[in-house]
N, C-alpha and C positions, 0 to 999 in steps of 0.2 A: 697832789702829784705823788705818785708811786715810784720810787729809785730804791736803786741800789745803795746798802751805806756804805763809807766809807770811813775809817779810822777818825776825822775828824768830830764824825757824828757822837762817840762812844758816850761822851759826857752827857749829851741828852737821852741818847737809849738805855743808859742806867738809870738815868733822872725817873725816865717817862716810865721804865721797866719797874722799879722800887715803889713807886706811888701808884703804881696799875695792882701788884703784887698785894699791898695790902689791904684792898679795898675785900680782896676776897679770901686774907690770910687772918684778918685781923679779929679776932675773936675765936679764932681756932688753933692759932701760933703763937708764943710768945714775941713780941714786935723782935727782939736782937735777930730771931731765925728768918725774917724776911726782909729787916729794913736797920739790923745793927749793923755797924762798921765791918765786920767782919765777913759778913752774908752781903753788903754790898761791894766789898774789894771782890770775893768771890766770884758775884755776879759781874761785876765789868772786867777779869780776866775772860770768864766764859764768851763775853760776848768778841771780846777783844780775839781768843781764838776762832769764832765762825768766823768773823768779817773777813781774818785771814785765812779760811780752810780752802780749796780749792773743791773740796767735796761738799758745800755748807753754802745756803744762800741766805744774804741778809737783807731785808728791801725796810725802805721806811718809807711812812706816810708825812708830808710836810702839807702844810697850810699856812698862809703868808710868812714863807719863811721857817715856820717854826716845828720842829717834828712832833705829831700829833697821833704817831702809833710806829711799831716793829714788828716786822713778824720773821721769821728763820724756819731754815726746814733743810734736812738734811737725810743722806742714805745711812744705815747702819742695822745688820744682819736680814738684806734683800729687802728691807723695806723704806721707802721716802716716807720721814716726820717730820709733822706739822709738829717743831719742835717749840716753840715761843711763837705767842699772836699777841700783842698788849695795844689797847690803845688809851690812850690819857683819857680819865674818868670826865675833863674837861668837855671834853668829844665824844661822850658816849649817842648812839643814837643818830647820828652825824653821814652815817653810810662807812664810816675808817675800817670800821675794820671787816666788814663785807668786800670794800675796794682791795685789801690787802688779802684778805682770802684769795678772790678773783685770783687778782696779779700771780700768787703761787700757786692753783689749779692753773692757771696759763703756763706756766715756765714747766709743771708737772706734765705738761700735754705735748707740748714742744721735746718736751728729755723721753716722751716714749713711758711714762708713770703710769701706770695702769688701777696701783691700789696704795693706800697711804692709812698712814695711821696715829693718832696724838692721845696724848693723856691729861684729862682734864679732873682738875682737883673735886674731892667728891662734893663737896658743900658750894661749890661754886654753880648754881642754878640758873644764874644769868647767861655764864658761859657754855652751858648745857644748851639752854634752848637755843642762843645761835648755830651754835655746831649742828644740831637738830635741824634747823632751818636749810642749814647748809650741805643738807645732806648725811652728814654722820650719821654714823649706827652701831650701837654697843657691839665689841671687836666677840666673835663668838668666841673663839682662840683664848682669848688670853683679855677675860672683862672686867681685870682690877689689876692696879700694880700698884700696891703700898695703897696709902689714901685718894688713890689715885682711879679714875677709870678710864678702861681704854678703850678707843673709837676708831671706827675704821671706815673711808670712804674710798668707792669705786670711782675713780678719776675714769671716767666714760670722754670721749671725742665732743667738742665741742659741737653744740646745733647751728645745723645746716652744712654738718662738715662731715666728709665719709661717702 
């Protein structure tokens, strides 16, 4: 099931965020910058400001009960980002994080989003080829930021609709 999160949830969207984080940080970060104390109060501030943004959407994925991916996406300088997609490595291959793509190209179709954009770590190959899968395509504009690459997908009208 795809929801909306809510403040209660934070403890697991950190939990699930932190252990998602280093499957593909890990050997390229030293562990404190993705999963010490410090980088995870950091990270469940941040998360803790979308949940409350009015600009800022937060949806989780649950499976009996338990949250089994996050994903967040937000407007900033004219463009909607696919800012955070994480799903517990438990679940990988599962469909999560396809269904939580979906759910935000829906809510992007609904708001009138026409073009989106995210940055996805450059060593992270697994997350390349879903984004890949999912349509993305290296941002001509602007196709690195930091260790980072940037992608960009035309949010097109749904089929059968138009």
């Amino acid at each position: 099931m795809i929801r909306t999160a809510e403040r209660d949830d934070l403890d697991a969207i950190v939990t699930l965020h932190t252990e998602a984080r280093a499957t593909y940080y890990s050997g390229h970060l030293a562990e404190e910058e993705y999963a010490g104390p410090a980088e995870v109060g950091r990270a469940r501030d941040g998360w803790a400001r979308a949940v409350d943004r009015q600009d800022a959407t937060v949806l989780v994925a649950e499976e009996d009960g338990a949250l089994v991916g996050v994903a967040a996406h937000s407007v900033r300088d004219g463009w909607t980002y696919l800012t955070q997609l994480h799903v517990s490595p438990a679940h990988w291959r599962e469909g999560v994080g396809s269904a939580l793509h979906l759910a935000c190209v829906a809510d992007w179709r609904r708001r009138g989003v026409t073009r989106a954009r995210l940055e996805v770590f450059e060593p992270n190959k697994r997350a390349q080829a879903f984004y890949a899968a999912c349509g993305w395509v290296p941002d001509p504009e602007t196709p690195r930021h930091g260790g980072h690459l940037v992608l960009r997908l035309a949010v097109t009208e749904a089929p059968g609709r138009g």
